[in-house]
N, C-alpha and C positions, 0 to 999 in steps of 0.2 A: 504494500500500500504506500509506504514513504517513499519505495525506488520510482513508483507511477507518478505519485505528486510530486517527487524532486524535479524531474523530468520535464512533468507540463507547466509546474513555475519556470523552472528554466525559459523556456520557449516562450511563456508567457512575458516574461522579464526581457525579454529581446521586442515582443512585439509593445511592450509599454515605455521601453525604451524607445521607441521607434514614437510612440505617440506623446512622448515629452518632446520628441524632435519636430514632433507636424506642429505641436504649439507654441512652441519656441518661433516658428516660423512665420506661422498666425500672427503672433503678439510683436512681430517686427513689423511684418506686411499692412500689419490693420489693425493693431493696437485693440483697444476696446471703442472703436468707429464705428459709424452709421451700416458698412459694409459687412463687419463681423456681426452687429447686433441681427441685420440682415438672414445671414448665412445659420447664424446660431436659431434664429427662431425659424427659421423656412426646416433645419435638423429638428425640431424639434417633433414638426410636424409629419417629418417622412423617416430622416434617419435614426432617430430617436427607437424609432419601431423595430428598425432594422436593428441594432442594439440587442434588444427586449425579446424579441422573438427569433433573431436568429442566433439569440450564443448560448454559450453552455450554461445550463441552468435554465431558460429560457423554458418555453408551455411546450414547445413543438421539440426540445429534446429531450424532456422530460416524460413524455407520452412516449419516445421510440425508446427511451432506456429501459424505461418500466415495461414497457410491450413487445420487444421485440425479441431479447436473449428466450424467455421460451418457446417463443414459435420456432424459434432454431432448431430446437430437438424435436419440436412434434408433425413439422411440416418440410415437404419440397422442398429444392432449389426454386423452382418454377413458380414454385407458390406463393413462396415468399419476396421471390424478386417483382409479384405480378401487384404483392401486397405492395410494398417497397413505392411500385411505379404510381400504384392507385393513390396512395396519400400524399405525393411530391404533386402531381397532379391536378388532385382536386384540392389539393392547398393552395397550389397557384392561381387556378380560376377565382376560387374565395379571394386572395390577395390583390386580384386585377379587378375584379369591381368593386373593391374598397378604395385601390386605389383612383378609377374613375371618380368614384365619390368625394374624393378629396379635392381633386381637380375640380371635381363643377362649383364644391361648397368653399374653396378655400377664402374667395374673396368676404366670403360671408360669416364666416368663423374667426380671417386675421381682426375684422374690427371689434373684437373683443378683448384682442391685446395691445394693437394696433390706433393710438389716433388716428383716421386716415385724416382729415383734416388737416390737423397742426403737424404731421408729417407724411404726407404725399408721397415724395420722395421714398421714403424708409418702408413704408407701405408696397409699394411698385415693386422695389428692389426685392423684398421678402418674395411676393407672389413670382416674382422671375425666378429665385434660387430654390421655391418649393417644385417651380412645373420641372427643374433641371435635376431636383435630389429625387422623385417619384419612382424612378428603378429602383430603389433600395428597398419601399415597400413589397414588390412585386416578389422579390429574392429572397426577402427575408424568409419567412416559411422553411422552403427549401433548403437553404443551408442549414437551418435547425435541425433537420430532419437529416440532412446528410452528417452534420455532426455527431448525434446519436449512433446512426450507421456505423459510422467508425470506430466511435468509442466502444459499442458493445463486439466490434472484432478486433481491440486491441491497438488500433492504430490513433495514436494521438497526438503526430506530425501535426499532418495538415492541419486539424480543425486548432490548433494551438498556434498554427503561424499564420491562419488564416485573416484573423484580424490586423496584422499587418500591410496586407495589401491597401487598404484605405489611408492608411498612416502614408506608405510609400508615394501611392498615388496620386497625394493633395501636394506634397511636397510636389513632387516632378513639376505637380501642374501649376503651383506656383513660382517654381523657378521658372517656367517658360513663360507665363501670362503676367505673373507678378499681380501689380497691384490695377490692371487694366481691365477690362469691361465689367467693370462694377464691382467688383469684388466676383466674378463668378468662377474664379476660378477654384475658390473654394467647393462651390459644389460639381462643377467640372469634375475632378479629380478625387470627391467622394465617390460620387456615382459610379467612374469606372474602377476606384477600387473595389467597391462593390462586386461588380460583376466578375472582376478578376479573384475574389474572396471564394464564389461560387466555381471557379474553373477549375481553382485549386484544387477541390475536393474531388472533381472527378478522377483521374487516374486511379486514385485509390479507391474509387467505388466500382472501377473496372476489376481491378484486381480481387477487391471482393469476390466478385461475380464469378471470377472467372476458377479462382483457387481455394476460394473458403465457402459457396453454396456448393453442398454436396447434396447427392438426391441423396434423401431418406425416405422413407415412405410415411403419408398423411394420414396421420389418425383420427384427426375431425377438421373439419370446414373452419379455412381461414379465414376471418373476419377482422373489420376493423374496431367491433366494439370492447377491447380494452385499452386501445388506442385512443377511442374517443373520449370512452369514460372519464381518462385522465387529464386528456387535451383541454377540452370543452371547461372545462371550472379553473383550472390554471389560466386558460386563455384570459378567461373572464377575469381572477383575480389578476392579471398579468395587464390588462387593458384599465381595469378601474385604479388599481396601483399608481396608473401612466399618470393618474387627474389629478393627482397632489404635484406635478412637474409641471402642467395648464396650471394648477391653481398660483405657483410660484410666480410665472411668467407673467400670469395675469394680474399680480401685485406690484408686478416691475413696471408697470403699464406707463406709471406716472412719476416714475423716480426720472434722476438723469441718464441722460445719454452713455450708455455703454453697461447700465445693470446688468444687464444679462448675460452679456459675454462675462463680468467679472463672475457672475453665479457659477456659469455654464465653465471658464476655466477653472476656480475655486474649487468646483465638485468634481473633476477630471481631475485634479493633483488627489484629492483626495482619495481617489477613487484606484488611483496605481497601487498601491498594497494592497487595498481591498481585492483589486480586480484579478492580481498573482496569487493569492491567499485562496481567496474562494474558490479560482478555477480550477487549482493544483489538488484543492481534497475534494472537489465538487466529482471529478470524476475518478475516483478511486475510492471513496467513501461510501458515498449515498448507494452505487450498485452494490458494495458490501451489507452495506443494510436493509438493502431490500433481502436480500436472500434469506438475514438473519430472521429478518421479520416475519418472514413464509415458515421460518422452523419454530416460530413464537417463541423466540427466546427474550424478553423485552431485557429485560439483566446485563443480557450481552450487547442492545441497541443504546441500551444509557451507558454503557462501558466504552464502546465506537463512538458515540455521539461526544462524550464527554471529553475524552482523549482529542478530538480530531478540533473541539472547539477551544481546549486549553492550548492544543498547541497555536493556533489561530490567534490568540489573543497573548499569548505570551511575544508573539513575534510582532502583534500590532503594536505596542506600548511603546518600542522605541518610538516610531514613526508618530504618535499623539504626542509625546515628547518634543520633539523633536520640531514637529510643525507648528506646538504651542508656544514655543519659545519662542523659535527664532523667523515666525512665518513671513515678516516683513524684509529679512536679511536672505530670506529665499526665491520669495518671492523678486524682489530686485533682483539679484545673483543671474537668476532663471532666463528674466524676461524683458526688463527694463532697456531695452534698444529700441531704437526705429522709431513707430509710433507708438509701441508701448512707452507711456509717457509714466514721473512719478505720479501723478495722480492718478495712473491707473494703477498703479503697485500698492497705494493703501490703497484702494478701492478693493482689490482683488486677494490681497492680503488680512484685511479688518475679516472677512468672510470665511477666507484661508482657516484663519485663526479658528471661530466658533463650530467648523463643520469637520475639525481635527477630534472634538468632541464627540461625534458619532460614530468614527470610528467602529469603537469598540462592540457598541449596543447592534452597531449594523452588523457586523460578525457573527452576532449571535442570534441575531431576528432572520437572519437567512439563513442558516445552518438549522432552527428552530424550525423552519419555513418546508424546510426538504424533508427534513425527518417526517413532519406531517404527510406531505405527500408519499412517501415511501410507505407509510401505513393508509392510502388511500381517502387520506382527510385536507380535501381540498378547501372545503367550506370554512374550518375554522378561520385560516389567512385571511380567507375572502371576506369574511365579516370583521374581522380585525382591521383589512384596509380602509372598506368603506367606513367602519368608523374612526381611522386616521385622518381621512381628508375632510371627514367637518371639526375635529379637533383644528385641523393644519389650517380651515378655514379662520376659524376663530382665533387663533392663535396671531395668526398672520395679521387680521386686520389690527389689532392691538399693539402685537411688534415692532409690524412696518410703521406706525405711526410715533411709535416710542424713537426705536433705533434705527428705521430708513434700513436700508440694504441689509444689514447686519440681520438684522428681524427675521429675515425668511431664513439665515443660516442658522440663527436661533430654534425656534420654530420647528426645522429640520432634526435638531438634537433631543430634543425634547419625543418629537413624534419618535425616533427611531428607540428612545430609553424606554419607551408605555408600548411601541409593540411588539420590544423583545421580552419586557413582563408579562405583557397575556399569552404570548405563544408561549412562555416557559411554564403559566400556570396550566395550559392546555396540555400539552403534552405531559407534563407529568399526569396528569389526570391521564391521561390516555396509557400511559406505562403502568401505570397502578402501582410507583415505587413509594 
């Protein structure tokens, strides 16, 4: 289990190294500008999704991890690569008239975040970088689902370097376009990392096919309903989840110029530990306990659980440390050229600072999060979320008014502390320890 999770930190640690470098980039190219606020909310809207639904942990690889290792032994080659094709599929059609949906509605949903009035301009520019980032939503699905793939035959290359093609691909496109037609080059060069995220996986989904389905003989009718079972309530908590991130956005509405981008790089610095940490035991753990869980051993799931969270939180402390001292002396360090200007450095650092704070609570409400699913209790989360976001509602308007930007990193800390205590009262109720 630790040789698995060394491995995919490793890998991960190169691709989040790679995505300190795309923002380093960012924050020279376009500082916290009309451009980046632009780019950052138009992601919010498309690639955001792409995120959420296509990485590890995600609704759609969570339903193939949980769903898939048995049919391996009960079913065909044929059968299963016919299952395989059916869900990549009709997840795609799902994904393509959502995404229609966004296109038609976008102009009508941005003035919610959006003055168009008192910024025109800023408004135009968003609805251009959302019609440009829209492939990301289409993809996303499918790479979730080929990640799962992978991970339950062992292979956890690709879907581990895979996030790095966005990282690469913004770069390139920014050093060729730079800071010219409108900042689009930002979404230029998501998009086709995007689709270059998806290429990657294929070769090794050949190989699959070709060397690891072997015919067995089918013992019952392959079906997607354990696939859906799982899909279907994750999705859901997975999308209502999304609306405490609108609800942020929508508080930025009337602060100054460049909140968002300071939100939006603030929570991606923080988000580098997290995102090495969780990926690295996300897939080497949770399939250990699901198996545990099928022999009802609960004893042995709070022994994995427990182990896999202390180690997780022993290794975050530096980095809360670390970020709370000296968040302003890194935040400069990091970013302060070009047109990242000082005032975007305490801007982006005062936020820095408060969302160092969740860290920890975030470690353990996602690892809390998984174990529920791995015993088939999608619903607890999901009402945990939805009542996060009228907390984070109210929260928010009192904050923002108090402490202005800071308020929603506040806010953020706070939600993440109350729903790692219900999911930890939950699950133990569910352990019976």
């Amino acid at each position: 289990m630790y040789k698995v999770a060394s491995f995919v930190a490793f890998l991960t640690i190169i691709s989040k190294i790679l995505g300190l470098a795309r923002d380093l980039v960012i924050a020279h190219y376009f500082g916290t500008s009309m451009q980046a606020d632009a780019f950052n909310m138009a992601y919010l809207f498309t690639g955001n999704f792409f995120i959420i639904f296509g990485g590890v942990g995600g609704p759609f690889y969570s339903a193939v991890v949980a769903a898939l290792p048995k049919y391996i032994f009960e079913h065909s080659a044929k059968d299963i690569w016919n299952f395989l094709k059916n869900i990549v599929l009709n997840t795609t059609y799902v994904l393509l008239g959502f995404c229609v949906l966004v296109f038609l509605l976008k102009p009508y949903v941005l003035t919610a975040f959006i003055n168009k009035q008192a910024n025109p301009e800023y408004f135009n520019l968003t609805l251009l970088n959302i019609d440009v980032l829209l492939p990301l939503i289409i993809i996303a699905g499918p790479i979730g689902i080929l990640f799962g793939v992978l991970n339950c035959y062992k292979k956890y290359l690709e879907p581990s370097l895979s996030p790095a093609m966005i990282n690469v691909a913004l770069i390139v496109a920014v050093f060729f376009m730079g800071d010219s037609f409108s900042g689009l080059a930002l979404a230029v060069g998501t998009s086709i990392g995007g689709v270059l995220s998806l290429l990657l996986q294929v070769p090794a989904l050949v190989d699959i096919k070709k060397n690891h389905l072997k015919d067995n003989p089918s013992q019952k009718d392959l079906s997607q309903k354990s696939f859906s079972e799982i899909l279907y309530p994750a999705l859901l908590a997975t999308i209502v989840s999304q609306l405490i991130v609108f609800v942020d956005s929508f508080f930025c509405r009337d602060l100054e110029q460049g909140s968002w981008s300071a939100l939006v790089l603030a929570n991606r610095l923080v988000q580098m530990p997290l995102g090495v940490l969780l990926t690295a035991f996300l897939v080497p753990v949770f399939p250990r306990i699901g198996e545990v869980i099928a022999r009802g051993d609960n004893q042995e799931v709070a022994r994995l659980l427990k182990k896999a969270i202390k180690t997780m939180v022993v290794l975050c402390v530096p980095a809360v440390i670390v970020g709370c001292l000296w968040s302003e002396d890194i935040i400069r360090i990091l970013f302060q050229r070009g047109a990242f200007t000082a005032h975007s450095t305490q801007m982006v650092a005062s936020v820095f600072f408060y969302l160092c704070f969740s860290i920890l609570p975030y470690v353990i409400r996602d690892s809390l999060t998984r174990a529920l699913y791995s015993y088939g209790d999608s619903k607890s989360p999901l009402y945990v979320i939805i009542f996060a976001i009228f907390v984070k509602l109210i929260l928010n308007y009192f904050l923002v008014k108090q402490f202005g930007l800071d308020g929603l990193a506040i806010s953020t800390t706070i939600i993440s502390i109350l729903n790692a205590g219900i999911l930890y009262g939950v699950l133990k109720k569910r352990l019976a320890l």
